[in-house]
C-alpha positions in Angstrom: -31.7 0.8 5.2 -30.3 4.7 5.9 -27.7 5.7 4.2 -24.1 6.0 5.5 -23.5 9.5 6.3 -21.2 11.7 4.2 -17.6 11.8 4.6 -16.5 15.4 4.8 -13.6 17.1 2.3 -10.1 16.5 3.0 -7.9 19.0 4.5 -6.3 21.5 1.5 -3.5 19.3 0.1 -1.5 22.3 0.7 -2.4 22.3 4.9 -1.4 19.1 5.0 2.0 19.2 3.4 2.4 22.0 5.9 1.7 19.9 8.9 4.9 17.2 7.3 5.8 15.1 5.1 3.2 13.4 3.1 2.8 10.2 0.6 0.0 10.3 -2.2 -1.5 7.1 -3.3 -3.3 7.4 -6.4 -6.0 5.1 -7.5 -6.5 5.7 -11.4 -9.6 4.9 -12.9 -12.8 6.4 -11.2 -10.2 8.6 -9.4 -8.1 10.4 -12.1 -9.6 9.6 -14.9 -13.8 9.1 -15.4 -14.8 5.3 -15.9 -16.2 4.6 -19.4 -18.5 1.6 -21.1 -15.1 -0.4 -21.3 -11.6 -0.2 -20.0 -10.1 0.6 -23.1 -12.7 3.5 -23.6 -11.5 5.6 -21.4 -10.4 9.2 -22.0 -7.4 10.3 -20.4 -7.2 14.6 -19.7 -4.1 16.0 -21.8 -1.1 16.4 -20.0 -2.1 14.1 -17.2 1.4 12.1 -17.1 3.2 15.5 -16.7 1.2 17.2 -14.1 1.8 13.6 -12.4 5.2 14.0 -12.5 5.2 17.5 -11.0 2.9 16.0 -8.1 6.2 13.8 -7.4 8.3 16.0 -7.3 6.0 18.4 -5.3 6.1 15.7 -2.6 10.0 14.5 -3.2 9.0 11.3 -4.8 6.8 10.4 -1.8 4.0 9.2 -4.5 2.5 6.4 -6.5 -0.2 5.0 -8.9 -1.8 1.8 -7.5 -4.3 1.0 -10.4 -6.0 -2.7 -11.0 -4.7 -2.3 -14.5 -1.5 -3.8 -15.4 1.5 -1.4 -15.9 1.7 -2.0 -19.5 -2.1 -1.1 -19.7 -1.9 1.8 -17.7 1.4 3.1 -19.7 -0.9 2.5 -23.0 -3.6 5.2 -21.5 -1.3 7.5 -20.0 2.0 7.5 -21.9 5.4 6.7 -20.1 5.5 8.5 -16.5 8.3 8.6 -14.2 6.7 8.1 -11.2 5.9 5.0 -8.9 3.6 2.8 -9.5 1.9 -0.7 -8.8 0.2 -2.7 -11.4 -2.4 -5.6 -11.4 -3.7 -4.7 -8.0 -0.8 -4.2 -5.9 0.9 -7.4 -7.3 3.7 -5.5 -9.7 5.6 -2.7 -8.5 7.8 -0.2 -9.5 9.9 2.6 -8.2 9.8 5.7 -10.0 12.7 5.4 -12.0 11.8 1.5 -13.2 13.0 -0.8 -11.0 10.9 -3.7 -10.0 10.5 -3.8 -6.3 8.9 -7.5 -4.7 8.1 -10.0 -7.6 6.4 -9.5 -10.7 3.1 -10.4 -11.5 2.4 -13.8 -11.9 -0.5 -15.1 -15.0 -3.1 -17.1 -14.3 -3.6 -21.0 -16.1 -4.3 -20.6 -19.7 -7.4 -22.9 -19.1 -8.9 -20.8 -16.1 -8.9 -17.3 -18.4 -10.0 -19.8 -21.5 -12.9 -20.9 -19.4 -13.8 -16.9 -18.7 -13.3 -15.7 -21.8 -15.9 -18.6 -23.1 -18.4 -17.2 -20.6 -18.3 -13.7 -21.5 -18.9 -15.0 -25.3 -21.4 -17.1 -24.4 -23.5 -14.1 -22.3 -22.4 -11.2 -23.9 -20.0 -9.9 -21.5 -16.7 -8.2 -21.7 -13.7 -9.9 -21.5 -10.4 -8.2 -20.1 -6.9 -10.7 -20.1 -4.3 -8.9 -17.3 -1.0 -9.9 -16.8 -1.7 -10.9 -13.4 -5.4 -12.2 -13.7 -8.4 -11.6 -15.5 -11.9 -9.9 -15.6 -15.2 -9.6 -16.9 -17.3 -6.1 -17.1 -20.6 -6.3 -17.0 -21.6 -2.5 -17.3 -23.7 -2.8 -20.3 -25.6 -5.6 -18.4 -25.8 -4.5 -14.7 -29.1 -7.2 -14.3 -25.7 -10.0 -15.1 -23.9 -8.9 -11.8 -25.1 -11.5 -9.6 -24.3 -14.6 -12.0 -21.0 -13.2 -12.8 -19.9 -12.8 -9.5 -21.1 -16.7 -8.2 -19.4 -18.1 -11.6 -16.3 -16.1 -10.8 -16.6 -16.8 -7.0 -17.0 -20.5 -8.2 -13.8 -20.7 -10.1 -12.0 -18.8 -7.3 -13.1 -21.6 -4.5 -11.7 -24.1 -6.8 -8.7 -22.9 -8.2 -7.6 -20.8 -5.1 -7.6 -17.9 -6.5 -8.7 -14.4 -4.9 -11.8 -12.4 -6.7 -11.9 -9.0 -6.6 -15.0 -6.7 -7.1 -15.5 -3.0 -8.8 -18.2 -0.8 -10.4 -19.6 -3.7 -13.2 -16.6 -5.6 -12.4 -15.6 -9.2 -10.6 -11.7 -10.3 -11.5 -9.7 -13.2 -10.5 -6.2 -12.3 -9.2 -3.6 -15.2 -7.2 -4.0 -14.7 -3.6 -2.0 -11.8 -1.8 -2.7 -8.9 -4.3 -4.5 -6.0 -3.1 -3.5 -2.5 -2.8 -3.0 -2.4 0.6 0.2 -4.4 0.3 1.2 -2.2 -2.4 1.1 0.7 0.1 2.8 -1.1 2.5 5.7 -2.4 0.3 6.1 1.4 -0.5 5.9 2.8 2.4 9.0 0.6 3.5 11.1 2.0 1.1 14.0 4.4 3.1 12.1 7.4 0.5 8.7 7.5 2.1 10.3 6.9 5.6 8.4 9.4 8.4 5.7 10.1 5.5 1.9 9.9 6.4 -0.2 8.3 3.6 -3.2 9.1 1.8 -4.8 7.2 -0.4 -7.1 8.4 -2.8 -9.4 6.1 -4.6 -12.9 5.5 -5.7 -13.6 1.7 -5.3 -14.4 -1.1 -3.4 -10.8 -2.8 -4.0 -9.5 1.0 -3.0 -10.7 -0.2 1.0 -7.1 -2.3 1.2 -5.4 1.0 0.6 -7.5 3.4 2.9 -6.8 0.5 5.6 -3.4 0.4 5.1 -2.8 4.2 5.2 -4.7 4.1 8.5 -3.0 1.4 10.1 0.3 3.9 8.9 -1.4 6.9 10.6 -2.5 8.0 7.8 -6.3 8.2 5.7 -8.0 7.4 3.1 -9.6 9.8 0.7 -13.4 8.1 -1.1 -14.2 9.4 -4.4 -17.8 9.6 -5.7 -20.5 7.5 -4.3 -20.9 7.5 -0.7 -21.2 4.5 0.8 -19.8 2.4 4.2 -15.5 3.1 4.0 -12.6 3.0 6.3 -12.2 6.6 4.4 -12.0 9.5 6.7 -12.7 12.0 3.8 -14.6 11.9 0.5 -14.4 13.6 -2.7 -17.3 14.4 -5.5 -15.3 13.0 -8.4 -12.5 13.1 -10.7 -12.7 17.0 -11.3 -12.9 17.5 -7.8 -9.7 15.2 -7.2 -7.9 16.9 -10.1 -8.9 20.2 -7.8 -7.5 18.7 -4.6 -4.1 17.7 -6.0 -3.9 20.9 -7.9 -3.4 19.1 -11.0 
């Protein structure tokens, strides 16, 4: 099988804003901050939450975080920011200064996320509990992906819940969360009316954003890896994102 063909760079962030108004969509881990052995091992640059802010105002507010994490995760990592930003996959979102906008994430059953967490025990796995869902990382054992994505799968068919897939990741989530929605629910606000958005992000649960964006006349933006995308532009990695937003 060939490989898909490289995307090439975006447009200087600065061209763009030259051409109109513009909304940033920021994925977070794998995009502005490099993945690690765990979630919790990640390593955040100093200042990050600060030059985020700046970014914001740069682009009159027209800007968000849309992580996988929760917002009580990502605020544990990065400090408070007063930006917007969507949680748990697109499924809780905030404006920048707090307010909930749509509903809040909802949990999963207490018996679905006991039933995980028993299989990550019992294979040596990592456990993640999310306000919204739950996951299991499988980066120290890559060879586990394929049974932890049917036993995940499984439990989705039967409980009707949505699995979502990442780098050494499958998570379970209630149905309609995804980034893409998250863009969408933004991009209705009167603030990012007449915008065009970009979203930036690494993974495969990044695609809902880059189709959103395009269905909005904007793009999406692929960090890392190439591989098949509705992105119209790729970058290296995180230091070459922090370049692009002239962070």
């Amino acid at each position: 099988m060939s490989s898909p063909a490289p995307l090439p760079p975006p447009p200087p962030l600065a061209d763009l804003l030259a051409e109109g108004p513009l909304a940033l969509f920021l994925d977070f881990d794998g995009t502005l901050v490099a993945i690690a052995a765990r979630p919790d091992a990640i390593e955040v640059p100093e200042g990050l939450a600060r030059r985020l802010e700046r970014l914001s105002t740069r682009l009159d507010g027209c800007f968000a975080l849309v992580s996988g994490r929760a917002l009580k995760d990502l605020e544990s990592h990065l400090g408070p920011v007063s930006v917007a930003q969507a949680g748990s996959h697109g499924a809780d979102q905030r404006l920048a200064d707090g307010s909930v906008l749509g509903d809040a994430a909802r949990g999963l059953d207490p018996e679905t996320i006991a039933e995980v967490a028993d299989y990550a025990r019992a294979h040596d796995l990592v456990f993640e509990a999310k306000s919204h869902g739950c996951a299991l990382h499988y980066r120290a054992r890559p060879a586990a992906g394929e049974a932890v994505d049917a036993f995940m799968r499984a439990i989705g068919a039967r409980e009707g819940l949505a699995v979502k897939t990442g780098k050494c990741v499958v998570e379970l989530v209630h149905e309609g969360a995804d980034k893409g929605g998250a863009v969408r629910a933004f991009m209705a606000q009167p603030a990012f009316a007449g915008t065009r958005p970009v979203f930036v992000g690494d993974d495969i649960t990044d695609e809902d954003g880059f189709a959103a964006c395009e269905e909005l006349s904007g793009f999406g933006i692929l960090v890392g890896t190439p591989r098949e995308s509705a992105a119209q532009f790729a970058l290296l990695d995180v230091d070459a994102v922090h370049n692009w937003l002239e962070l």
